[in-house]
N, C-alpha and C positions, 0 to 999 in steps of 0.2 A: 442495478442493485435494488430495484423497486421493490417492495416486500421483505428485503432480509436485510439485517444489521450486518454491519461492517466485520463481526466476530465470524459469522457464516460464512460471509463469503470469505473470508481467510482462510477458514476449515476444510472449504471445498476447492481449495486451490495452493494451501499449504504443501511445501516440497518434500518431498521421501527424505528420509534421514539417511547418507551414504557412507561411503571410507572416510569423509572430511571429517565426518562429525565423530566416527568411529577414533579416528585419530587425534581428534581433540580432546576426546578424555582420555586418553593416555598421556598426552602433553601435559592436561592439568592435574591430574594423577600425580605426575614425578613435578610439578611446578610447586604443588602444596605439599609434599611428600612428609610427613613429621608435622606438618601444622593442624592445632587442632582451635576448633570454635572456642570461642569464652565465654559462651551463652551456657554451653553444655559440655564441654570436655569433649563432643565426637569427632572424629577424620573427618576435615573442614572438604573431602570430595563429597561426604555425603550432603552437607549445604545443597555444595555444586549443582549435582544429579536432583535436589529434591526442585530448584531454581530451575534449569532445567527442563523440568516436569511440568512447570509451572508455563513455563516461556510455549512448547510445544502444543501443550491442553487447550492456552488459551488464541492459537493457532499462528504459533509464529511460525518463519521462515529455517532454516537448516543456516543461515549465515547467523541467526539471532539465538538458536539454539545455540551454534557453537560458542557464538560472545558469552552468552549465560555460564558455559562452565567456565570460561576465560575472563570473566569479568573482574574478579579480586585478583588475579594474574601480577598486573603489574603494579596498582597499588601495595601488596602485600611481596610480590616477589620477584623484581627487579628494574621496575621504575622502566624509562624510556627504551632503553635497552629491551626490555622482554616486549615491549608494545612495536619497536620495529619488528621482531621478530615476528609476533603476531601475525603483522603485516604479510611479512613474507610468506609465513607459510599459508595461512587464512584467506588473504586479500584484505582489502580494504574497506569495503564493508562491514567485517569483523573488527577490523582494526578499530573499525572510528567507533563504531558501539562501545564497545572496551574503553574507548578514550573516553567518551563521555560520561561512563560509569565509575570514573575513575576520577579521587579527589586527591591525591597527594602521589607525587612520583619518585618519590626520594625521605632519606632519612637525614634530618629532624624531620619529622610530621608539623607542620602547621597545626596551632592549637586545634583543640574538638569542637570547638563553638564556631570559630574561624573557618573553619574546611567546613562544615554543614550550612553556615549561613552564606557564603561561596554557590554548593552545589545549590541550592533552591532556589539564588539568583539566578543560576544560569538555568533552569527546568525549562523556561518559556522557551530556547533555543534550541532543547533538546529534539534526536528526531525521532517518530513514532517508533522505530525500533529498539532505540533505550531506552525510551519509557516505559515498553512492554519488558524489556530485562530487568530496568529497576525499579518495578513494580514486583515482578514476581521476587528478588534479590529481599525489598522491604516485607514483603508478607511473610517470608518464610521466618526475617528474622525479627518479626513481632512476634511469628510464631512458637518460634524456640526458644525467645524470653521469656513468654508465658508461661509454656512449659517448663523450664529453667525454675520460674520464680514459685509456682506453684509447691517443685518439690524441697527449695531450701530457702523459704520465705522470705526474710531478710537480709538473711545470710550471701543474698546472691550482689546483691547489689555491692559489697566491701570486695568478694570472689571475682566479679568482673568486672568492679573498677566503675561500672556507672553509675550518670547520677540517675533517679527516680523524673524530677523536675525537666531534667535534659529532654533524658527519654519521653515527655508526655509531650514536650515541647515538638520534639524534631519530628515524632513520627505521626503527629496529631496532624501537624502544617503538611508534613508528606502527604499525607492519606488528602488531604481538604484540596490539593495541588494538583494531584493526580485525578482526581477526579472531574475536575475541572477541564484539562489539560488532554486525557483519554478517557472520556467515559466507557465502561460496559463492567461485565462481570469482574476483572483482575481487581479493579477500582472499587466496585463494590465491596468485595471480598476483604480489601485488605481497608478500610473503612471500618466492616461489621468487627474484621480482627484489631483493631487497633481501640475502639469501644470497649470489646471485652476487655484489654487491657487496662484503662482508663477504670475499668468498674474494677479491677481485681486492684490497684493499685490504690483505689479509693476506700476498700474494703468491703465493695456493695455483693462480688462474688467470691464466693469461697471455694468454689470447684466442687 
């Protein structure tokens, strides 16, 4: 690997995307079917597919692309149950990415504070292919808040329920973890994106 970063050679030896991965977004298609984001009101597949896009670009595997759309699967839509499932159809590989990107299996939800200071304890044990998911998983959705807050200023924060102070807190610590944890571009990226945030919430950008 002399000469080239770790991202390169992932990119030159990353797997073709086949029927697995074809199949998997149809699975999480009809798994989110009706759910939408609360950053933005859109069909929470498109998250998926932009996550996704993220996981690929930054040259994951066809087991780590499929986690990415699978990844809010069982948190969101059916707790251990849908995570054997995963299993079965997936493998295991898939499976355990999903598991680890995954903070609460069941309803009641452990508080927000509770479940987020949890996953960041556990980051260090995390393995590099869920970090590359939930890295791409955190930037999209700094990204969508951004965009979210930009077009209803205030108003977004009462509309989706969080807090400002949370948000600076959880995704500040994310970004400063990840980078640490897997350095290269994803890390970068969602660092620069979580700054802008940090300045628009301070008032320093106005878009």
């Amino acid at each position: 690997m002399e000469g080239r970063t770790a991202l390169q050679v992932d990119r030159e030896h990353g797997q073709e995307l086949g029927e697995r991965f074809v199949d998997a977004l149809g699975y999480a298609t009809r798994a989110h079917a009706g759910q939408r984001r609360a950053n933005d009101g859109q069909p929470y597949i498109a998250h998926l597919l932009r996550v996704a896009g993220l996981v690929i670009q930054d040259g994951g595997s066809e087991d780590e692309a499929i986690a990415s759309l699978l990844h809010d699967a069982v948190e969101d839509q059916g707790g251990v149950e849908r995570l054997n499932d995963i299993r079965e159809r997936y493998g295991s590989a898939v499976a355990e990415i999903v598991d680890e990107c995954t903070d609460s299996y069941g309803e009641p939800r452990p508080p927000w504070r509770a479940r987020k200071e949890r996953y960041l304890a556990e980051l260090d044990d995390s393995s590099p292919g869920a970090l590359r998911v939930s890295m791409a998983d955190k930037l999209d959705n700094v990204s969508s808040l951004i965009r979210a807050y930009r077009i209803d200023g205030e108003e977004f924060w009462a509309r989706s329920k969080k807090d400002p102070d949370d948000v600076r807190w959880y995704y500040g610590t994310l970004a400063a973890r990840f980078a640490e944890l897997r350095p290269g571009p994803l890390a970068d990226e969602l660092r620069r994106t979580v700054a802008e945030l940090e300045r628009l919430l301070a008032g320093e950008d106005q878009g």
